[in-house]
C-alpha positions in Angstrom: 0.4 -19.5 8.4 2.0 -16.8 11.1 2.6 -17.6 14.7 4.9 -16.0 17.5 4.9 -19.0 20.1 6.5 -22.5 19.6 6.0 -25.3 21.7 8.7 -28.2 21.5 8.0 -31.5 23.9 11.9 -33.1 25.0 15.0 -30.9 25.4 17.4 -33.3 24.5 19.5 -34.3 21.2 16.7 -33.0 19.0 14.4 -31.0 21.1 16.9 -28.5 22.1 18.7 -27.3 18.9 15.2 -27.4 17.3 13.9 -24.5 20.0 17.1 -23.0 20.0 16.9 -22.8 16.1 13.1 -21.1 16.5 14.3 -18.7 19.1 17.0 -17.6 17.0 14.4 -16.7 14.4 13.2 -14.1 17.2 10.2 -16.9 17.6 9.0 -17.4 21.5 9.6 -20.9 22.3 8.4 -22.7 25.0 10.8 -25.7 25.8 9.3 -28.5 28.1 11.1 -31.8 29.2 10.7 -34.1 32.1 14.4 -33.8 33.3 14.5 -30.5 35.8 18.0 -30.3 35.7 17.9 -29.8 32.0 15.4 -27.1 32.1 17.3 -25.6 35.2 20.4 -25.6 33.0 18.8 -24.1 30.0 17.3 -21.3 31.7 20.6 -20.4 33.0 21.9 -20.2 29.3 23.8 -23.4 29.2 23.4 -26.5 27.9 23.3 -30.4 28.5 24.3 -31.9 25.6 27.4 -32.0 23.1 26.7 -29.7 20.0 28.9 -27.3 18.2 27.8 -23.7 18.7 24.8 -24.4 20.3 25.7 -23.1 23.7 25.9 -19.7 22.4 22.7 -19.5 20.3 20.8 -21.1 23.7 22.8 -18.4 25.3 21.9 -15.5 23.2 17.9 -16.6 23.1 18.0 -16.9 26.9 19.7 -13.7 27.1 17.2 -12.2 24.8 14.2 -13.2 27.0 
């Protein structure tokens, strides 16, 4: 099976390194969670939570569109 866009429902402990894992893989991902200040904070490149490294893949996958 092939596909280019990822959908993942929650942001949060699971969610987010999950897209950001995807995106890193040159996947699109679209990321949805009910929490606007997470998604605010994502799309600037940052992150929320506490996870090693992670703020520089979400970085680099933001960065890369």
């Amino acid at each position: 099976m092939s596909f280019t866009t990822i959908s993942v429902i929650g942001l949060g402990y699971i969610g987010l390194p999950t897209a950001a894992a995807f995106a890193s893989r040159q996947k699109q991902v679209v990321g949805v969670d009910i929490n606007a200040r997470a998604v605010e904070t994502i799309n600037r490149g940052e992150i929320h939570i506490v996870e090693p490294d992670l703020d520089r893949v979400v970085k680099e996958a933001v960065d890369g569109g």
